[in-house]
C-alpha positions in Angstrom: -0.6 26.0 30.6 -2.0 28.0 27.6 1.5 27.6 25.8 1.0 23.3 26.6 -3.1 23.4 25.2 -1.4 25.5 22.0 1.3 23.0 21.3 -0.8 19.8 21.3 -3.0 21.3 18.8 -2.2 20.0 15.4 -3.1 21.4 11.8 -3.3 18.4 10.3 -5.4 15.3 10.4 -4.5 12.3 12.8 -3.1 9.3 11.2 -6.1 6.3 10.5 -3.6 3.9 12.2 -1.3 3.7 15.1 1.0 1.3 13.3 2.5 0.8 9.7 0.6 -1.6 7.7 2.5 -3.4 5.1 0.0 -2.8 1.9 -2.7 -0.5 3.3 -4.1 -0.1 0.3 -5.4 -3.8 0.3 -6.5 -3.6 4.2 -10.0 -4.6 4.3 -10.4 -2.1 7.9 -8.5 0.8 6.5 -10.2 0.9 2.9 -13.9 1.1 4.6 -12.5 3.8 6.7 -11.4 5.8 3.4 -14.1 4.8 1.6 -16.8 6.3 4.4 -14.5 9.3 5.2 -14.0 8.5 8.9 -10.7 10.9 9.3 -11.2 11.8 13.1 -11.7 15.4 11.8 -13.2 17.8 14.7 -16.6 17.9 13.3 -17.2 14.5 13.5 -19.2 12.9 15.6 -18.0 9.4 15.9 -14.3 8.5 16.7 -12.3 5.8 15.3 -11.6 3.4 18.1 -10.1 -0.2 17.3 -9.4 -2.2 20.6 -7.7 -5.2 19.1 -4.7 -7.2 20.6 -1.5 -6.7 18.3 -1.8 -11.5 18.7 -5.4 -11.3 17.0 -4.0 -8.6 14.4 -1.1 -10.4 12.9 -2.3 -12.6 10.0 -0.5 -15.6 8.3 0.0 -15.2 5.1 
């Protein structure tokens, strides 16, 4: 079990978002997350959490 709690443990950072975003660097959401450091480090005490449906998320351009 040790071996299992070791291997899930990761050096680096989590990734912002669960999905690729086509221009990122434009995204209203992930630029304010930047911009105010919220990087789901350890220390933190508040955790990104974005409970959105995938239908609502999709924009027409």
């Amino acid at each position: 079990m040790k071996r299992c709690i070791y291997a899930a443990q990761r050096n680096n950072l989590p990734p912002i978002c669960t999905h690729n975003v086509v221009q990122d660097n434009i995204d209203l959401v992930l630029c304010n997350l930047r911009r105010c450091r919220l990087f789901n480090n350890r220390y933190d005490r508040v955790k990104n959490y974005l409970d959105i449906e995938l239908d609502d998320y999709l924009r027409e351009e």
